[in-house]
C-alpha positions as a Markdown table, in Angstrom:
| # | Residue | x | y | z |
|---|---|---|---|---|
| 1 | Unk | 35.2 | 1.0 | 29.7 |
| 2 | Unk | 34.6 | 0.9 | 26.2 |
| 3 | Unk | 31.4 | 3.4 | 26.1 |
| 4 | Unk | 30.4 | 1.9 | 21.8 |
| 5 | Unk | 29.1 | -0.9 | 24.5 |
| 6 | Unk | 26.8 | 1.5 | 25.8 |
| 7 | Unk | 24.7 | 1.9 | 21.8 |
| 8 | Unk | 22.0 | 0.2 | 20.7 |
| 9 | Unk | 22.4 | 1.6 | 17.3 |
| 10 | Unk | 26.2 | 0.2 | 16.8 |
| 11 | Unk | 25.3 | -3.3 | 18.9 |
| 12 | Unk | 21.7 | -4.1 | 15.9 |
| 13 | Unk | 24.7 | -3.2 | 12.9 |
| 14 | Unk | 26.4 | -6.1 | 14.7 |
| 15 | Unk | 23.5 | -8.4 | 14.3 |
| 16 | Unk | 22.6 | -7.0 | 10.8 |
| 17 | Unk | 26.7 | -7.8 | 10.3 |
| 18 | Unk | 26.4 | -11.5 | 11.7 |
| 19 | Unk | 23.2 | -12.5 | 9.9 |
| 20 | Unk | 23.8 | -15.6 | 8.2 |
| 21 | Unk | 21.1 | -14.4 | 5.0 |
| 22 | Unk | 19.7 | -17.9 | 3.8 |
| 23 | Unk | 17.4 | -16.5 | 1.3 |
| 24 | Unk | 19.9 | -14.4 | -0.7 |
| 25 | Unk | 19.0 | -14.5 | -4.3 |
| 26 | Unk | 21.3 | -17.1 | -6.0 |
| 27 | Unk | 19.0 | -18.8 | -8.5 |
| 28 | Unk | 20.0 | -19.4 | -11.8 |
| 29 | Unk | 17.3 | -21.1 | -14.0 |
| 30 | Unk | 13.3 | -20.2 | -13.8 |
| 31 | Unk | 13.2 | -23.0 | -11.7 |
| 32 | Unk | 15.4 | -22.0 | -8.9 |
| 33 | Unk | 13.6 | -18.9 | -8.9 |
| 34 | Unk | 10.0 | -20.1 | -8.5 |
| 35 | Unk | 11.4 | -22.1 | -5.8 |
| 36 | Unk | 13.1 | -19.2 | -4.1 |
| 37 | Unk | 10.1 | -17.0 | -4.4 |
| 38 | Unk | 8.0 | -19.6 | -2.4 |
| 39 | Unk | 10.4 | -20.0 | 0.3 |
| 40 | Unk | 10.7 | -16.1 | 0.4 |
| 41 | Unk | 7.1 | -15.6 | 0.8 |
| 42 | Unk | 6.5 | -17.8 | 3.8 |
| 43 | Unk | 9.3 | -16.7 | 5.4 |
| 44 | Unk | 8.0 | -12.8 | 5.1 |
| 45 | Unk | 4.3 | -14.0 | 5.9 |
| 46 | Unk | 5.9 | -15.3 | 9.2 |
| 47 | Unk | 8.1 | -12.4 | 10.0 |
| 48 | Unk | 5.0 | -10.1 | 9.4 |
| 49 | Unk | 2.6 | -12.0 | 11.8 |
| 50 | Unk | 0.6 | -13.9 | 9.1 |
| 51 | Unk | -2.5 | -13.3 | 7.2 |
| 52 | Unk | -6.3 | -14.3 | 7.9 |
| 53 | Unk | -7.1 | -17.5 | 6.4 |
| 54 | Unk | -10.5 | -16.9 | 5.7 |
| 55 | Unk | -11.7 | -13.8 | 3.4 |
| 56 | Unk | -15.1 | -12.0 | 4.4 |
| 57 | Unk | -17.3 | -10.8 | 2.4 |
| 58 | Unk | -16.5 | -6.8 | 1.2 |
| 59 | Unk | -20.2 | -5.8 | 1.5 |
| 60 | Unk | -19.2 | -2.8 | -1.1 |
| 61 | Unk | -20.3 | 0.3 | -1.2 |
| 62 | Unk | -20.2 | 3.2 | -3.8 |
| 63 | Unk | -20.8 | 6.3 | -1.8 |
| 64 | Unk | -20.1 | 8.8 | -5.0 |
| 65 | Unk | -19.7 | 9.3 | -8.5 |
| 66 | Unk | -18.2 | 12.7 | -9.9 |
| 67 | Unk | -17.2 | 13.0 | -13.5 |
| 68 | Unk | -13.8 | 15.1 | -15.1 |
| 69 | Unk | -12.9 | 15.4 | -18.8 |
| 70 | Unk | -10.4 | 12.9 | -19.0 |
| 71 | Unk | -12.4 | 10.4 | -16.4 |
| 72 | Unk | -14.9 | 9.7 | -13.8 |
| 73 | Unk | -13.9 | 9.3 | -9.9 |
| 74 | Unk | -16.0 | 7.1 | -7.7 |
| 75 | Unk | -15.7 | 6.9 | -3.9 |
| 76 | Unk | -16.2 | 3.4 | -2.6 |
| 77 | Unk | -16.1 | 1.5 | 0.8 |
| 78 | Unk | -15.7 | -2.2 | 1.5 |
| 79 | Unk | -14.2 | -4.2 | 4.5 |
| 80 | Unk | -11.0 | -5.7 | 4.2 |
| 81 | Unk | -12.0 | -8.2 | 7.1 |
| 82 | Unk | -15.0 | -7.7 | 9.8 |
| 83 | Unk | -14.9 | -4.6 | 11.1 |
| 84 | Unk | -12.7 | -2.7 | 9.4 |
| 85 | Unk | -13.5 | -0.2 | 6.8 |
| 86 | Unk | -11.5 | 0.9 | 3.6 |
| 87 | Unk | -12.3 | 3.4 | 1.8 |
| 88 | Unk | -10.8 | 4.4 | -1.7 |
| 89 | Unk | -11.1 | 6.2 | -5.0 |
| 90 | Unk | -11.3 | 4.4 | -8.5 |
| 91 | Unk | -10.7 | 6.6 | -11.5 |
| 92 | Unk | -11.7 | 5.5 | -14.3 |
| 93 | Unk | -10.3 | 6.8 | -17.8 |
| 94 | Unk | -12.7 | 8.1 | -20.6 |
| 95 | Unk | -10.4 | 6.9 | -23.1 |
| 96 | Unk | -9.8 | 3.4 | -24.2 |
| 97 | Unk | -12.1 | 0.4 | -23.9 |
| 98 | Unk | -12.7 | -1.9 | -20.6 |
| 99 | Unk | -11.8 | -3.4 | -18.9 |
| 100 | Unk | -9.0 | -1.5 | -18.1 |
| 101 | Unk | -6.0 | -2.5 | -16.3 |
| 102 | Unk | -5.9 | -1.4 | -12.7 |
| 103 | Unk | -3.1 | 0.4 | -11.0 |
| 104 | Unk | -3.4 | 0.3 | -7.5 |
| 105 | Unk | -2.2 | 3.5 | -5.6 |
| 106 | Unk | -1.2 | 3.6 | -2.3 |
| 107 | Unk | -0.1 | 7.4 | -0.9 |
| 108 | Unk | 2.8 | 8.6 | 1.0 |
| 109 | Unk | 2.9 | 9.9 | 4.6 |
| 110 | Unk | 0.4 | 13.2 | 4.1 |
| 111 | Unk | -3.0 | 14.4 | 4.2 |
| 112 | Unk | -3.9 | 10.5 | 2.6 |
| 113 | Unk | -5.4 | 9.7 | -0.2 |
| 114 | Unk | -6.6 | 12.7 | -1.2 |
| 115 | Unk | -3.3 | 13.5 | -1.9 |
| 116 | Unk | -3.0 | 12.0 | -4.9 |
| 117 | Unk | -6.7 | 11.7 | -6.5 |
| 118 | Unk | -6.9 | 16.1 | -7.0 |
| 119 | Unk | -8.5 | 16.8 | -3.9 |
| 120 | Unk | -7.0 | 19.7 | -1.7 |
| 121 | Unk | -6.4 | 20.6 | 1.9 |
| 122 | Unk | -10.2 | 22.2 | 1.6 |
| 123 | Unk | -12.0 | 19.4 | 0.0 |
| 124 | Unk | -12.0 | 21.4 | -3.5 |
| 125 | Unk | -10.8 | 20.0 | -6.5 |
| 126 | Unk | -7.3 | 20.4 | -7.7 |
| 127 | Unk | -6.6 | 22.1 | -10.6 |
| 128 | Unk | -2.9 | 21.7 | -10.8 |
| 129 | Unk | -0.9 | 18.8 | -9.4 |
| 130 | Unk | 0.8 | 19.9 | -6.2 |
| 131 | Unk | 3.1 | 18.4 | -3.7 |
| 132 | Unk | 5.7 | 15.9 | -3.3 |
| 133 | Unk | 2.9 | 13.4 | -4.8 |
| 134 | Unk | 1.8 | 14.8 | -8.1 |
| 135 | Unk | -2.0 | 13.4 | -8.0 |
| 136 | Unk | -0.4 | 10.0 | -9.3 |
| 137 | Unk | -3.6 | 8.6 | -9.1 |
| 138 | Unk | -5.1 | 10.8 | -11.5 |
| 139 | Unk | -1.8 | 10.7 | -14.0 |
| 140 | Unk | -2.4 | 6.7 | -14.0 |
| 141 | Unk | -5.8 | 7.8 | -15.6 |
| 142 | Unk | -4.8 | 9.9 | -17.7 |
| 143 | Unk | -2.6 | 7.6 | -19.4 |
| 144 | Unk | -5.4 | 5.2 | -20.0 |
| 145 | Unk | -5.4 | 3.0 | -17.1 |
| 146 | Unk | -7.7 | 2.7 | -14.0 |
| 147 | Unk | -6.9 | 3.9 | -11.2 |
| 148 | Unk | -8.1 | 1.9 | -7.6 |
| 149 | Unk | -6.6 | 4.6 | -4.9 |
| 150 | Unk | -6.8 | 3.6 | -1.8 |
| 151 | Unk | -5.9 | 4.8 | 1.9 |
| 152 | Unk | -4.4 | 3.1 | 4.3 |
| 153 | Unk | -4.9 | 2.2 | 7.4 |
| 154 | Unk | -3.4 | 5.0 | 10.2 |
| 155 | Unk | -3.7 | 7.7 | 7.6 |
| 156 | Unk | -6.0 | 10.4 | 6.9 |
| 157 | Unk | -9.8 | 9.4 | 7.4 |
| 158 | Unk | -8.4 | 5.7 | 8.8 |
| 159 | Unk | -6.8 | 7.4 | 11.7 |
| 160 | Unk | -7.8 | 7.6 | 15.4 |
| 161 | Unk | -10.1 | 10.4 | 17.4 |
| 162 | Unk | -6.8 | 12.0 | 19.0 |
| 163 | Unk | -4.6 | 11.9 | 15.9 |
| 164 | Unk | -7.4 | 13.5 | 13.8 |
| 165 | Unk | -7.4 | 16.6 | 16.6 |
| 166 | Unk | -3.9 | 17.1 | 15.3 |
| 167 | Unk | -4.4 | 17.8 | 11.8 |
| 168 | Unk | -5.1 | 16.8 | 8.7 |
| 169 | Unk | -1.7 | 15.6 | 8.3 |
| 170 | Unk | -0.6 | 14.2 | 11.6 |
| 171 | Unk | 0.5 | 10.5 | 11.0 |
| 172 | Unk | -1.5 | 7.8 | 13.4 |
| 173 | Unk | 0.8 | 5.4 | 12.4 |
| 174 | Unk | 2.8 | 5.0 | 16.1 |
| 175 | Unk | -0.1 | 4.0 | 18.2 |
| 176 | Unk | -1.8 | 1.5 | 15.6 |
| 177 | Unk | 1.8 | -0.2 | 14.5 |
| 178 | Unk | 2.9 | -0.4 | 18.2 |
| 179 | Unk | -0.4 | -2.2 | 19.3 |
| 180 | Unk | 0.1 | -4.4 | 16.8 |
| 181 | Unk | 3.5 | -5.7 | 17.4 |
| 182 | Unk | 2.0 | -6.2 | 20.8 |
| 183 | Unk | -0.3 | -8.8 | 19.4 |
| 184 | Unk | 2.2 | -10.5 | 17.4 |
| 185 | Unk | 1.6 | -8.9 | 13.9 |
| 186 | Unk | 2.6 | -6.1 | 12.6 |
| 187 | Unk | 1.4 | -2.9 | 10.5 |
| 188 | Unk | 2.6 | -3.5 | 7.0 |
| 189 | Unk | 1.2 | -6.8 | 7.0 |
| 190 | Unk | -2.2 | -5.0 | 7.8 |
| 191 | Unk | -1.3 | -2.9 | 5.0 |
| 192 | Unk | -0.3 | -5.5 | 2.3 |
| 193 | Unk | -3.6 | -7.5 | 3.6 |
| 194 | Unk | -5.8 | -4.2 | 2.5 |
| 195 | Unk | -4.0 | -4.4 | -1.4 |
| 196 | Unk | -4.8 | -8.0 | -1.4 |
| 197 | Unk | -8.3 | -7.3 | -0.6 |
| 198 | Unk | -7.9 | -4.5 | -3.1 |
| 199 | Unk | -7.8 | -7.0 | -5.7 |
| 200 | Unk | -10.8 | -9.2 | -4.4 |
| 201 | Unk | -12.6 | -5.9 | -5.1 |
| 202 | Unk | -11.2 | -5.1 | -8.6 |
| 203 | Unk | -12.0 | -8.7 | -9.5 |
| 204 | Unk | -15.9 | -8.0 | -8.6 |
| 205 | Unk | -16.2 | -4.9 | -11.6 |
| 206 | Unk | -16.4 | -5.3 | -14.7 |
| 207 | Unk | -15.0 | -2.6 | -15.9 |
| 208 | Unk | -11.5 | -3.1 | -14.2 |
| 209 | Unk | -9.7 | -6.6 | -15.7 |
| 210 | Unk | -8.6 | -8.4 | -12.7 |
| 211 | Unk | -5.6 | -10.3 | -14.6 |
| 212 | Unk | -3.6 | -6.9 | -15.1 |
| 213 | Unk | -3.1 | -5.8 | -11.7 |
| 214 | Unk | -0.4 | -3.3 | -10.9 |
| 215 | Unk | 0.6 | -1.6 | -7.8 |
| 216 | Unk | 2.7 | 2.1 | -7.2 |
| 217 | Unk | 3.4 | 4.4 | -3.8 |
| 218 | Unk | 6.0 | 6.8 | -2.7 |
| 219 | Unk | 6.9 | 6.8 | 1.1 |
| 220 | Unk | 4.8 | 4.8 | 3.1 |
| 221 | Unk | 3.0 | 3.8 | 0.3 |
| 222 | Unk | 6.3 | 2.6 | -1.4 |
| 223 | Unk | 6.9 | 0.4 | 1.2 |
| 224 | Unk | 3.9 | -1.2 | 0.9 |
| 225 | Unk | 4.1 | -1.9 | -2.9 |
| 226 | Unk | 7.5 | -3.5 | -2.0 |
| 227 | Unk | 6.1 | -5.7 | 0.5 |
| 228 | Unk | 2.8 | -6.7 | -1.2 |
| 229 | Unk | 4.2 | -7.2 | -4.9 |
| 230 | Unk | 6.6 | -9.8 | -2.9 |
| 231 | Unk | 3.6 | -11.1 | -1.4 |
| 232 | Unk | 0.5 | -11.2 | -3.7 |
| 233 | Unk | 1.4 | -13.1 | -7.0 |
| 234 | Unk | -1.7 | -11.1 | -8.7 |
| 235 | Unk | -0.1 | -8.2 | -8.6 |
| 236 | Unk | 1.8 | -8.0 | -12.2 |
| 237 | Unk | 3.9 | -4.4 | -11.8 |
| 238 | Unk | 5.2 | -2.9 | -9.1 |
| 239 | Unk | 6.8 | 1.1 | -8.9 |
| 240 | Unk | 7.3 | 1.4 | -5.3 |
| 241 | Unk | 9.6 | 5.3 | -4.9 |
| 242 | Unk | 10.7 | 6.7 | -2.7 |
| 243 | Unk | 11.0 | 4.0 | 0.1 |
| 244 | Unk | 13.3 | 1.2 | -0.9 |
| 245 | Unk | 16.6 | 1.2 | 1.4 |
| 246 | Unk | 18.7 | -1.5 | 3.1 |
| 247 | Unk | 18.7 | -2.0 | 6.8 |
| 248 | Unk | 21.5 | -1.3 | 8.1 |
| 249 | Unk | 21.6 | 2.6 | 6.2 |
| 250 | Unk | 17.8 | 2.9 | 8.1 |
| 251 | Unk | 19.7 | 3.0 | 11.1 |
């Protein structure tokens, strides 16, 4: 018998192969492409299991305020829908005038999003920029901008009791995203919905100017960016690294 029969791997490259790809890219005015963006982003809200319809309210929270020479960090909470918590960092340069724009930062696989505001493995304050992630959040505010860092859902202090036993950098991600393909959604579109709440936030201080909205992540959190910035027409810039690759090379 032919045993390639026998593979999973070879027999979803045969689907990939056989896909017929209606929404390639083949605009060629501004027209066509406002056109093809709209059918792109319903066809991605489907495939990710759809958004809520209705927002609820954030009920914000600013649980502290800390100040460095080149900005000030503040630790916030608000919910992204009822229930559910996010918690985040906004940096805030001392440079410049408001309101800034805002760069939304979304970490890689890690310890969170203390990876990249200058917070170590001990809860101290970085003094050097470490690891595969640089502190980004605190480079965005250094070159003028604001930075609205925020962690996401199945990593570090958004993770489950049994996960957390494992370490500070034991990903949670397998449990939550499988429970939620069992309910007909999916975990990047729980993601992507936390950005877009992101921004109802940014829109409610003064300081940050809602109409120059960017978004960045490495790893996880580049996947993200990629998926939201197709999503959320608020969002102006997008650097999503580390994360961008095609299907069929995933496998």
């Amino acid at each position: 018998m032919d045993l390639a029969s026998l593979d999973p791997v070879l027999f979803t490259k045969k689907l990939h192969d056989a896909a017929p790809l209606r929404l390639t890219f083949r605009a060629r005015t501004r027209a066509e492409a406002d056109q093809w963006q709209k059918q792109l982003r319903a066809k991605l809200v489907e495939l990710l299991g759809g958004f809520p319809t209705e927002h609820s309210a954030l009920r914000p929270q600013t649980l502290e305020t800390r100040e460095f020479p080149s900005y000030v960090r503040e630790k916030f909470v608000f919910e992204s829908r009822p229930g559910v918590a996010l918690l985040g960092y906004l940096l805030t340069p001392k440079t410049g005038a408001a309101p800034y724009p805002a760069v939304i930062a979304i970490p890689g696989h890690g310890r969170g999003v203390e990876d990249i505001v200058g917070i170590d493995e001990a809860g101290r304050e970085r003094t050097v920029k470490v690891g595969y992630q640089y502190d980004y959040a605190v480079q965005v505010a250094e070159h003028g901008m604001a930075a609205v860092a925020i962690e996401p859902m199945a990593f570090g202090c958004r993770r489950d009791a049994l996960t957390r036993e494992k370490g500070a950098s034991a990903s949670a991600c397998q449990p939550a995203a499988g429970s939620a393909l069992l309910l007909g959604q999916t975990m990047i579109a729980w993601r992507s919905y936390d950005v877009m709440r992101t921004i109802d936030w940014i829109a409610t201080r003064k300081e940050l100017d809602a109409k120059r909205v960017g978004c960045m992540g490495i790893s996880g959190g580049g996947t993200v960016t990629l998926f939201v910035s197709a999503l959320e027409p608020r969002i102006r810039a997008a650097f999503a690294s580390c994360s961008l690759n095609t299907f069929a090379t995933a496998l």
